[in-house]
N, C-alpha and C positions, 0 to 999 in steps of 0.2 A: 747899623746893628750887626755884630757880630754871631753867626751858627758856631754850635760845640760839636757836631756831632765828626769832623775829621781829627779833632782834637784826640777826643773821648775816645775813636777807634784806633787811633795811632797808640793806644793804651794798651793795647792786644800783646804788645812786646815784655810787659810787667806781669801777665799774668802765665804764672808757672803752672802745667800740667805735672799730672803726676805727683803731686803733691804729698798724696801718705806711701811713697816710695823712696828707695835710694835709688837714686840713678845716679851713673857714672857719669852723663852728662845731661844737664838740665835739660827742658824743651816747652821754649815758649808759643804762645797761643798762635804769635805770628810766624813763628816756623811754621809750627801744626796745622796751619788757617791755606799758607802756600801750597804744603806738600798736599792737602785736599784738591787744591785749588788743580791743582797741576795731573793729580790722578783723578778725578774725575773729569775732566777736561779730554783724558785719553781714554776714560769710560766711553765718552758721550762718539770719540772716533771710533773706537771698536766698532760701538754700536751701529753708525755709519758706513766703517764701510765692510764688517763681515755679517749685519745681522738688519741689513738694508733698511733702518731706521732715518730717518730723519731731524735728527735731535739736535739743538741748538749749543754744541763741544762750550760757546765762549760763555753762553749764561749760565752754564754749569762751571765753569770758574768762578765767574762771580761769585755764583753761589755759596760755592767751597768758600771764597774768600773771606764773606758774613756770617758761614753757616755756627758759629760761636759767637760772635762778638755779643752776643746777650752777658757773656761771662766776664766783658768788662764788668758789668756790675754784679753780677751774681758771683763771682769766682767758679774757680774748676770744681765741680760738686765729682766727687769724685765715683768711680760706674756702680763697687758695687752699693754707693748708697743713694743712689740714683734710681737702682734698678732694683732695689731690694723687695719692693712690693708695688701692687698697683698703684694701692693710693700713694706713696712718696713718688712712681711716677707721673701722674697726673697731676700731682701738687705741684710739682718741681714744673712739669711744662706750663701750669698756669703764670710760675715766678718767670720762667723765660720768656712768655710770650709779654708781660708785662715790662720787664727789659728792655725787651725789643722795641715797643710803642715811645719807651721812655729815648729810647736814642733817635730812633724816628723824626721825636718833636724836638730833635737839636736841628733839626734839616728846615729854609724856607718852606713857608707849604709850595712852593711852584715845583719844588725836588723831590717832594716827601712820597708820593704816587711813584715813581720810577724803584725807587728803593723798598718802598714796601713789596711792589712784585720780587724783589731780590729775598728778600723777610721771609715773605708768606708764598704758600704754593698756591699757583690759579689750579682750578677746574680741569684745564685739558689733560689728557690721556699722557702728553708727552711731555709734560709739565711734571708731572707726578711721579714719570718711570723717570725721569729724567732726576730730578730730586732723590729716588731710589737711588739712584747712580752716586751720585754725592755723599749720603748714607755709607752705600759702600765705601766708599772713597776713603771714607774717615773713620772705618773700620781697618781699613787697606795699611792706612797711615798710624793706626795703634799697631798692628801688625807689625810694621817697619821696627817702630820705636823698640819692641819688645824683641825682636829678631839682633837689631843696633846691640843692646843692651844684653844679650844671651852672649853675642859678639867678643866684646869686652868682658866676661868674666861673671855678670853680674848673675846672679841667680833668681835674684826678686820678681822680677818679670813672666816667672815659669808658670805660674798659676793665668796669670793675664794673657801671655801667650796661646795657653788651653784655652781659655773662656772666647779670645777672639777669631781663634782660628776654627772652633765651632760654630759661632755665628756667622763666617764666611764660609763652614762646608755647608750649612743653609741658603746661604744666599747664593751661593755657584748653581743651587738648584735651580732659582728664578732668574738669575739672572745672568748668563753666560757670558758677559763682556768680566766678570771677576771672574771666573771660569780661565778665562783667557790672559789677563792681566797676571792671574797668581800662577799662571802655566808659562806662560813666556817672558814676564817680565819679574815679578818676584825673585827668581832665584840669584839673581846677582845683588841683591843686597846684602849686606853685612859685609862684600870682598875687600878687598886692600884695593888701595888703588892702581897699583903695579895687577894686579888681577882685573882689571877694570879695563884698562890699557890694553 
């Protein structure tokens, strides 16, 4: 018997973000899924080692890694009609979490339990801030795209830029590992790479 569900997530690379915009260059789910991956990952170190935290940096990758693949089959719903009202957003999370079950049952069930902890958030305290972290993460990484994208010339991004960088001077309030990430590490994005150097 054959499982679909690494098939079905290796699919992450088809599905284009940003979709009711121009972008000067595209950016797929699996870029997107990474760069999560990889900033919340140094969420969960901040956390660690300036805010003496205990928090697990590698399942907060994972995390980042699945925290869309619902959008294999859903596509990119895009923010503001995601977020337009409550009920589209609780409708929309009820289609995600339904998604999610559905990729799930691509998994033997002897696998399906490890993965769903990846899916779903448990109970604990640092389960949950820890997921916050990831949240940010993938706010951090629309942040990039939109900073990339001002970079090059594009202007489309200037409204999304506003709206994100609002919900991250919110979130610097609770949470000082992005406090610290958009203080020290942010500013070198957009540089040439001779600037980099």
């Amino acid at each position: 018997m054959s499982f679909h569900f690494f098939a079905a997530i290796s699919r992450m690379k088809y599905i284009n973000r940003w979709a009711l915009m121009r972008n000067s260059r595209e950016e797929n789910l699996s870029e997107h899924s990474m760069e999560v991956a990889m900033i919340a990952h140094a969420l969960c170190i901040i956390a660690n080692t300036r805010f003496d935290r205990s928090l697990n940096a590698d399942r907060a990758a994972v995390v980042g890694i699945y925290h869309d693949a619902s959008e294999i089959i859903t596509g990119d719903m895009p923010t503001p009609v995601k977020y337009y009202s409550e009920d589209i957003r609780d409708a929309y999370k009820k289609v995600e979490a339904v998604a999610e079950y559905k990729l799930l049952n691509k998994l033997p069930d002897d696998m399906r339990e490890p993965y769903e902890r990846v899916f779903f958030a448990g109970e604990e305290s640092d389960d949950i801030y820890m997921r916050r972290l990831v949240k940010a993460a993938d706010k951090l990484s629309a942040l990039i795209k939109c900073i990339e994208e001002e970079k090059s010339g594009n202007t489309e991004f200037a409204t999304a830029k506003e709206s994100t960088l609002k919900t991250l001077t919110a979130m610097r309030e609770e949470l000082p590992e992005v406090d610290v990430f958009m203080d020290e590490f942010l500013p070198p994005y957009g540089k040439t790479l001779d600037e980099l150097n």
